[in-house]
TIKE-891749 format. One line per field, with one value per atom (N, C-alpha, C, O): residue number from 1; residue in three letters; y, x, z. Coordinates in Angstrom, 2 decimals. Layout:
i	NUM/...;
aa	ala/...;
Y	Y/...;
X	X/...;
Z	Z/...;
This chain:
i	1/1/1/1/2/2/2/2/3/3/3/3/4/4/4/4/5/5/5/5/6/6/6/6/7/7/7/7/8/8/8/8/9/9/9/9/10/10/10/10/11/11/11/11/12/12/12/12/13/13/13/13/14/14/14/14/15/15/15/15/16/16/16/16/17/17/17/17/18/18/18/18/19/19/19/19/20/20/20/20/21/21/21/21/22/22/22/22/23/23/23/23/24/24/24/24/25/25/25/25/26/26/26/26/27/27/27/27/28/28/28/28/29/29/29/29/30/30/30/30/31/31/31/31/32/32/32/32/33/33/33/33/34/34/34/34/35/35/35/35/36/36/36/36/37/37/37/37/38/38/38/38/39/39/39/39/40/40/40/40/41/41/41/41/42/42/42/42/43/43/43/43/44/44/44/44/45/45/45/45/46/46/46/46/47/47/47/47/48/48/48/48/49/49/49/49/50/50/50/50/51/51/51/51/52/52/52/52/53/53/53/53/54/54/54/54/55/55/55/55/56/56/56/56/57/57/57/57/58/58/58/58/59/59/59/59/60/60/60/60/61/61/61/61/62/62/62/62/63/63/63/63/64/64/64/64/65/65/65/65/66/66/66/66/67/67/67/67/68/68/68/68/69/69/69/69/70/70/70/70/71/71/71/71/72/72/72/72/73/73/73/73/74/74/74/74/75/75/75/75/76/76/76/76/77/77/77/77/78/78/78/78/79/79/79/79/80/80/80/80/81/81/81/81/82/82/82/82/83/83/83/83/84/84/84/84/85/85/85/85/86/86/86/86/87/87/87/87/88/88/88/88/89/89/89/89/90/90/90/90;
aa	unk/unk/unk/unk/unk/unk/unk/unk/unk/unk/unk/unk/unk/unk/unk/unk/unk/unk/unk/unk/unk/unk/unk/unk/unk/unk/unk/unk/unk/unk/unk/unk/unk/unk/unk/unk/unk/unk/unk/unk/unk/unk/unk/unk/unk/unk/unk/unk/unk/unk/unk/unk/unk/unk/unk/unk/unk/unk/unk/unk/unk/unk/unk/unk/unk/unk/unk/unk/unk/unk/unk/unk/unk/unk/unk/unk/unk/unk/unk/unk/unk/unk/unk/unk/unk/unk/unk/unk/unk/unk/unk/unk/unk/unk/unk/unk/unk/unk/unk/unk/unk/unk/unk/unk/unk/unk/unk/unk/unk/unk/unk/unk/unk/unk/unk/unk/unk/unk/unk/unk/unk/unk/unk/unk/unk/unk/unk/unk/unk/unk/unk/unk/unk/unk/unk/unk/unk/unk/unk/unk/unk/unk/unk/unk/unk/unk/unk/unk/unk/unk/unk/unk/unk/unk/unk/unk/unk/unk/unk/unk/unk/unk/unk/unk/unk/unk/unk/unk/unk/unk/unk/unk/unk/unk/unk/unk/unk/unk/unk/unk/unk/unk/unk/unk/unk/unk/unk/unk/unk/unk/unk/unk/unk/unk/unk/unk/unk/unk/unk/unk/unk/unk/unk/unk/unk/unk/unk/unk/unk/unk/unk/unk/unk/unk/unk/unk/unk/unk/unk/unk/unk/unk/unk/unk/unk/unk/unk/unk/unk/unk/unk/unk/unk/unk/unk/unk/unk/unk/unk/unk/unk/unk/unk/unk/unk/unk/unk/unk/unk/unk/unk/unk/unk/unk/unk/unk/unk/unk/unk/unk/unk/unk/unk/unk/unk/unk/unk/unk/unk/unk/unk/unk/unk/unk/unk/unk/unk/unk/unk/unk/unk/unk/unk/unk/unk/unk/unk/unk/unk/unk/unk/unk/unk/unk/unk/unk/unk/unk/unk/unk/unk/unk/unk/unk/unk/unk/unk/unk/unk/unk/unk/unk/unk/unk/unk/unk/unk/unk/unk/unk/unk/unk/unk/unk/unk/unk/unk/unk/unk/unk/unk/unk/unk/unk/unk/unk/unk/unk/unk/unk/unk/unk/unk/unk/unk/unk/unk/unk/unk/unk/unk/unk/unk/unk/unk/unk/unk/unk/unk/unk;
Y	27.20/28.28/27.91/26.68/28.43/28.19/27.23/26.32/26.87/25.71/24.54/23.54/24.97/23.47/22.22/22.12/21.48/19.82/19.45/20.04/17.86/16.92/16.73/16.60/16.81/16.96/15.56/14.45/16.23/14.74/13.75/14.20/12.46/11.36/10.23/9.89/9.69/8.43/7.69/7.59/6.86/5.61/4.32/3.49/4.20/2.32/3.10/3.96/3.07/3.49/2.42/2.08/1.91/0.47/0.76/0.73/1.04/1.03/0.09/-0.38/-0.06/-0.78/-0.51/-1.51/0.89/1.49/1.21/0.92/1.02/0.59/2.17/2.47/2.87/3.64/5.05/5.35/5.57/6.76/6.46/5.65/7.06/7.03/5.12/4.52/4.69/3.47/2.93/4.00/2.35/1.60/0.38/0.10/-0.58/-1.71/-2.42/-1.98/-3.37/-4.07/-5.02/-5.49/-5.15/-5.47/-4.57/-4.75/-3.31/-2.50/-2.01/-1.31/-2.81/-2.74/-3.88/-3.66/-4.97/-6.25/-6.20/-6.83/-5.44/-5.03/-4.14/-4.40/-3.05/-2.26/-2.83/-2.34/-3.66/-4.79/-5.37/-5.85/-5.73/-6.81/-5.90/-6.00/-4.65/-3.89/-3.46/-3.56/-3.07/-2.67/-3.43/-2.89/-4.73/-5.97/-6.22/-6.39/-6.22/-6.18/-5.21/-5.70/-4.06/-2.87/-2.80/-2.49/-3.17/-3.45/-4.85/-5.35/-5.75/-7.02/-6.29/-6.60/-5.65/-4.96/-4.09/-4.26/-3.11/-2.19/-3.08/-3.12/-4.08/-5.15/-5.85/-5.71/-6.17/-7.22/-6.22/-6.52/-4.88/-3.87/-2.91/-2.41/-3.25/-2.44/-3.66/-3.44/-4.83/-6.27/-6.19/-6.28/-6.07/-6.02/-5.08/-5.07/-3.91/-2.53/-2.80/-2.64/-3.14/-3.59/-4.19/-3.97/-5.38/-6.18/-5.85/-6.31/-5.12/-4.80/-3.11/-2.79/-2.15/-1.37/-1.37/-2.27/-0.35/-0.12/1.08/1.99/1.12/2.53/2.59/1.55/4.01/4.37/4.54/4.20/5.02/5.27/4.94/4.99/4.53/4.20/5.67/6.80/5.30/6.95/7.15/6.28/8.22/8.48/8.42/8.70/7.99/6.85/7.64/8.76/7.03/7.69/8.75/9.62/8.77/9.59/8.46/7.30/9.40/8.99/8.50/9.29/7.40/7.12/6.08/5.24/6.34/5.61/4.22/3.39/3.72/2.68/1.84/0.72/2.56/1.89/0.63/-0.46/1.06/-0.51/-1.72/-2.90/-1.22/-2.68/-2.70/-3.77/-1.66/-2.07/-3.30/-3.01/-4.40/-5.48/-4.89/-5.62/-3.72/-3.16/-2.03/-1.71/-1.73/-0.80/-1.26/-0.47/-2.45/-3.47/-4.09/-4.43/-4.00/-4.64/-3.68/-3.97/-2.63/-1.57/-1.36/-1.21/-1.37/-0.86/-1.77/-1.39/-3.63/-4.54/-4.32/-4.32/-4.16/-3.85/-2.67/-2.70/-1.60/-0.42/-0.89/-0.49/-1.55/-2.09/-2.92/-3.16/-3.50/-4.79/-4.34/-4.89/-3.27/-2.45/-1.32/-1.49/-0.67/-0.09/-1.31/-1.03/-2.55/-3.47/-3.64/-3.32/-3.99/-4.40/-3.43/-3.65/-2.25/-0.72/-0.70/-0.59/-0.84/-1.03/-2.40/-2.26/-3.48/-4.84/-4.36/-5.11;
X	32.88/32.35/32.50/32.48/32.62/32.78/32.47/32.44/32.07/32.29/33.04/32.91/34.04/35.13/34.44/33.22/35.04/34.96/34.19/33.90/33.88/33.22/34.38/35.60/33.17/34.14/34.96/34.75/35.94/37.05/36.48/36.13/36.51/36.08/37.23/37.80/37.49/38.10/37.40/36.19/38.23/37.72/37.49/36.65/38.41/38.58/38.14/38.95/36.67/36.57/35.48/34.56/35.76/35.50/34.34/34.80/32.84/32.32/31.04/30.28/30.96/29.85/28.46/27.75/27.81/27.05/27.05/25.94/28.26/28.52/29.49/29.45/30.12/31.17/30.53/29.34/31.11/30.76/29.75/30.03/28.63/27.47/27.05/27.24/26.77/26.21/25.06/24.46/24.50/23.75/23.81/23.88/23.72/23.55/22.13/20.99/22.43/21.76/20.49/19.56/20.74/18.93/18.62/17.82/19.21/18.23/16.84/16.41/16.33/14.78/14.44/13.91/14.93/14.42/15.18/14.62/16.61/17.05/15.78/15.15/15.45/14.42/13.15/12.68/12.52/11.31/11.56/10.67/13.28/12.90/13.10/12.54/14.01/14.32/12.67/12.30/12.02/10.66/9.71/8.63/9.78/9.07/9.37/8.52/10.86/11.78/11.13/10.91/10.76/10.68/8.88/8.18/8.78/6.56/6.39/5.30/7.43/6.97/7.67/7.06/8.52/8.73/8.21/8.34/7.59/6.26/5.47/5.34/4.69/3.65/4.11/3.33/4.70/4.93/5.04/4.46/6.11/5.93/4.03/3.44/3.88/2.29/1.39/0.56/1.59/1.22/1.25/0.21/2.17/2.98/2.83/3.32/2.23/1.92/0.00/-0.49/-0.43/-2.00/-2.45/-3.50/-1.28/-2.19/-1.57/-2.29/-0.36/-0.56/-0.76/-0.20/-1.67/-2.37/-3.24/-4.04/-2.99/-4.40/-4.56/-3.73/-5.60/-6.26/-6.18/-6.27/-5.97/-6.19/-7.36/-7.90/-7.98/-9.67/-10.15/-9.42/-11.75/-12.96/-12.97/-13.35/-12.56/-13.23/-14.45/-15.29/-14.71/-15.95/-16.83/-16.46/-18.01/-18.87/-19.10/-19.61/-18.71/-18.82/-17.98/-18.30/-16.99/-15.73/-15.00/-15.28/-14.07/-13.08/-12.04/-11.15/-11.63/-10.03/-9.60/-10.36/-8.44/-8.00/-7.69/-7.93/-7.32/-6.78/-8.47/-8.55/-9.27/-10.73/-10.79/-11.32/-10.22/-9.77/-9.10/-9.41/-8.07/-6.90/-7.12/-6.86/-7.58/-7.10/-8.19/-9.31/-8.11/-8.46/-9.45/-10.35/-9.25/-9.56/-11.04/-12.10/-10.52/-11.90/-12.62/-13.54/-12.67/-13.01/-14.44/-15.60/-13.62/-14.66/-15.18/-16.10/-14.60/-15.32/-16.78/-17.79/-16.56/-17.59/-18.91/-20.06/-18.16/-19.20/-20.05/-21.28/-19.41/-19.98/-21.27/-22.48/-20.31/-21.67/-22.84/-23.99/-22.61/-23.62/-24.52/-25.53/-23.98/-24.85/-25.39/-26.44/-24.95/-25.64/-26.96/-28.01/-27.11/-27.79/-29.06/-30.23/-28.52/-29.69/-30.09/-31.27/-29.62/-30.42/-31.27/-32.47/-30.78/-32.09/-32.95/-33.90/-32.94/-33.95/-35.00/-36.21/-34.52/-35.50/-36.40/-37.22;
Z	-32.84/-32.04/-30.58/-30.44/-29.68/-28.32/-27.91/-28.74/-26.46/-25.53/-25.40/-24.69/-26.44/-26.00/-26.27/-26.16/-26.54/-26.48/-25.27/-24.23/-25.91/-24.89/-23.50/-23.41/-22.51/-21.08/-21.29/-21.77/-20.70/-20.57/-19.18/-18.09/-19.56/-18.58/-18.64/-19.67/-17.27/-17.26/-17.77/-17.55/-18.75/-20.02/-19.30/-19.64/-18.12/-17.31/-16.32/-15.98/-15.47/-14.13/-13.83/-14.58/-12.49/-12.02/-10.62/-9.48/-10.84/-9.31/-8.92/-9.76/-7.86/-7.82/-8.37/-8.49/-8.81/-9.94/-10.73/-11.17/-11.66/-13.10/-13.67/-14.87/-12.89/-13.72/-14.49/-14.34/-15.00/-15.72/-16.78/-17.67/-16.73/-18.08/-18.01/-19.07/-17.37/-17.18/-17.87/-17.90/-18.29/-18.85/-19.54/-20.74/-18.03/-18.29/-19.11/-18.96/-19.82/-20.36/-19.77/-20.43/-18.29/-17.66/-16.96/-16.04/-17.24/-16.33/-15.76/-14.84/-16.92/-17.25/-15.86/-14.77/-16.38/-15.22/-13.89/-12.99/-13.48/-12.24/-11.82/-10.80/-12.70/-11.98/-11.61/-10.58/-12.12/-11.53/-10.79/-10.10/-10.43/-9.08/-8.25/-7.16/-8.56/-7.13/-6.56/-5.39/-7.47/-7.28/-7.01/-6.74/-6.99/-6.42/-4.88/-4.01/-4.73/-3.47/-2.59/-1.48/-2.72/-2.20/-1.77/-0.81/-2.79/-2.46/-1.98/-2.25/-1.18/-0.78/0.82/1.84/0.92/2.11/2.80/4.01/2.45/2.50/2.96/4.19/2.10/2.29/3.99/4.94/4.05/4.79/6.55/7.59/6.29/7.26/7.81/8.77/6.24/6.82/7.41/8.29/6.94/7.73/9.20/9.86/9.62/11.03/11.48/12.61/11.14/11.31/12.02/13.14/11.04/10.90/11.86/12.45/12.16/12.80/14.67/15.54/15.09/15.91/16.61/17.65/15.79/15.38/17.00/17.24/17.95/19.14/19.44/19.36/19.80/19.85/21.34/22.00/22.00/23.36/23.47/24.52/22.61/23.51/21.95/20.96/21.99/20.98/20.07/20.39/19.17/18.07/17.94/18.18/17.58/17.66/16.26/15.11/16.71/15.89/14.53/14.52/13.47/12.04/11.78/10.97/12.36/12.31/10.71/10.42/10.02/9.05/9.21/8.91/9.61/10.12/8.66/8.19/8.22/7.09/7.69/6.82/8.65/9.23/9.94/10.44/9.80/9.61/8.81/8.99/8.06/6.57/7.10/6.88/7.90/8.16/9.55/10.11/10.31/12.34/12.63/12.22/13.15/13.54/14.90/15.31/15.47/16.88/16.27/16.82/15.10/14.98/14.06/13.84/13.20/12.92/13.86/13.62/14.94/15.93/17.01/17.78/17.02/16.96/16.55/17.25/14.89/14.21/14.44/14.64/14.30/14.33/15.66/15.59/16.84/18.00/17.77/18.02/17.11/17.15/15.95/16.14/14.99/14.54/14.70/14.04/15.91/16.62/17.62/17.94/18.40/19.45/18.57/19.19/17.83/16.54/16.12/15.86/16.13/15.66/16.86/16.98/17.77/19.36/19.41/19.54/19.33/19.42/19.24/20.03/17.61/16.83/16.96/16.75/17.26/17.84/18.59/19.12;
């Protein structure tokens, strides 16, 4: 019944991928290191990201900033306004 045969493909085709319909045999463990490779680079960029991280002006107090977590600057920020908050209260 219709659609013709399986598409015709070159049988010897040579690429740095691995060629037509590929599936190599560690692809499982190529894909863990590429994916190890890739989250130790991230890591190491948001590192270097983090730690030289500055704010132009003080945010404002009990505001949400995601970078609240890693900035070294609002960090000490916060400790400041918490230590100024206990002086108050003394």
């Amino acid at each position: 019944m219709g659609g013709g045969g399986k598409i015709p493909y070159p049988k010897h085709v040579w690429s740095p991928a691995g060629g037509w319909y590929a599936q190599p045999a560690n692809w499982k463990s190529n894909t863990i290191i590429a994916g190890a490779v890739m989250a130790a680079i991230v890591a190491v960029t948001w590192n270097f990201s983090a730690e030289r991280e500055t704010w132009a002006r003080r945010p404002e107090p009990g505001g949400w900033y995601p970078s609240r977590n890693w900035s070294r600057q609002l960090k000490e920020y916060d400790a400041e306004d918490r230590a100024n908050e206990a002086a108050k209260k003394a």
